[in-house]
C-alpha positions in Angstrom: 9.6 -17.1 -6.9 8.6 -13.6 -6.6 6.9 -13.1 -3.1 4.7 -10.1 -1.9 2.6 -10.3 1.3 0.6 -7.2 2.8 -0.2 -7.2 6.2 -1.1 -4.3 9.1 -5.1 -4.0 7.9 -8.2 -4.1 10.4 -11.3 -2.4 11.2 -10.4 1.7 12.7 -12.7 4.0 13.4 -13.1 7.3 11.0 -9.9 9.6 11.4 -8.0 6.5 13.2 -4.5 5.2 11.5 -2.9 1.9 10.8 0.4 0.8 8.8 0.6 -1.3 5.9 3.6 -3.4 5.6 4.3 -5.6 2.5 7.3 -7.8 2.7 9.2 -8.6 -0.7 11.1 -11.8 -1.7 12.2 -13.4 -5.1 13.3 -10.3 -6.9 15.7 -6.9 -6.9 13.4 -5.2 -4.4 15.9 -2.1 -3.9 16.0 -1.7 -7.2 12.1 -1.6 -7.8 9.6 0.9 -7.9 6.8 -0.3 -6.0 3.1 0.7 -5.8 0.2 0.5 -3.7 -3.5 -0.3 -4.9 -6.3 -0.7 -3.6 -10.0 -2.4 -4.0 -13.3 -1.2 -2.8 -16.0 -3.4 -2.7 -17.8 -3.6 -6.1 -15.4 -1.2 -7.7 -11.9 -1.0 -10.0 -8.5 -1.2 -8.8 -7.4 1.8 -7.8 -3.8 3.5 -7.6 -2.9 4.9 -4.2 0.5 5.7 -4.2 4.6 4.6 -5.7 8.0 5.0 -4.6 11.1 4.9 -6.7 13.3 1.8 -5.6 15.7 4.1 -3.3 13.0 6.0 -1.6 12.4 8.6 -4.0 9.9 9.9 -6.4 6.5 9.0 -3.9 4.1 10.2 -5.6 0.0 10.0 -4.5 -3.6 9.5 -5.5 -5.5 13.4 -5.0 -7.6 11.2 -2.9 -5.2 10.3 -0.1 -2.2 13.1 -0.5 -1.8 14.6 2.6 -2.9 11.7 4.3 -1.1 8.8 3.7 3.2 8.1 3.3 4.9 5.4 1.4 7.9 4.3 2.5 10.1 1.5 2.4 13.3 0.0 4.3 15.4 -1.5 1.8 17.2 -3.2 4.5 14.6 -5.6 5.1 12.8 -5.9 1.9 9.7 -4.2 2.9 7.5 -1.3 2.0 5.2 0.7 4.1 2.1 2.5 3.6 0.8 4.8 6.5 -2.4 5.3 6.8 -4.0 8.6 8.8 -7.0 10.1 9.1 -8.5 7.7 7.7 -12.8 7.8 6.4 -14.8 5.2 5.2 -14.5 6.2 1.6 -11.0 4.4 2.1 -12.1 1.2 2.9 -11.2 -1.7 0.4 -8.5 -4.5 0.0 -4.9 -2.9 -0.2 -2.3 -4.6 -2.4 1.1 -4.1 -2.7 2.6 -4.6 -6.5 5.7 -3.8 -8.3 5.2 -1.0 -10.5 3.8 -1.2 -14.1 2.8 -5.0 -13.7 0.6 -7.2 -12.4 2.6 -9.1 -9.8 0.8 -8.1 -6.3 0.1 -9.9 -3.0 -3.0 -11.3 -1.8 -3.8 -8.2 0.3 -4.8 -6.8 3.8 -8.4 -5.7 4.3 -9.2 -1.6 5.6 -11.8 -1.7 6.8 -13.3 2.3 8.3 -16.5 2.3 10.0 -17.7 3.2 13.3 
């Protein structure tokens, strides 16, 4: 059974940082591309960022390049997504997914308020 939880979300002041982590299970993880999406309240999905399945090809959103890094450690199934200077326009329900389909996690809440 394919497995993907987020975790690492909370409530962080404007230009404050956190790390999303989203451990894999159930599937060739090192050999996925995996992406990160994300859900404001009341709005669409939204694509933040991928990463080719040996670290390569991370690509970003305008809206956070600059700002946030994918990673992942293929060692221990798990991808990263760090999060800096963060503003309130980013707040929403990250997901972790493998790329081009709809398998995702339940997600970790970002919340940026002060």
């Amino acid at each position: 059974e394919v497995q993907l939880v987020e975790s690492g979300g909370g409530l962080v002041l404007p230009g404050g940082s956190l790390r999303l982590s989203c451990t894999a299970s159930g599937f060739a993880f090192s050999n996925s591309r995996m992406t990160w999406v994300r859900q404001a309240p009341g709005a669409a999905l939204e694509w933040v960022s991928d990463i080719g399945g040996s670290g390569d090809g991370a690509a970003y959103a305008n809206s956070v390049r600059g700002r946030f890094t994918i990673s992942r450690d293929n060692s221990k199934n798990t991808l990263y997504l760090q999060l800096n200077s963060l503003k309130p326009e980013d707040t929403g329900m990250y997901y972790c997914a493998i790329w081009q389909t709809s398998i995702r996690g339940q997600g970790t809440q970002v919340t940026v308020s002060s």
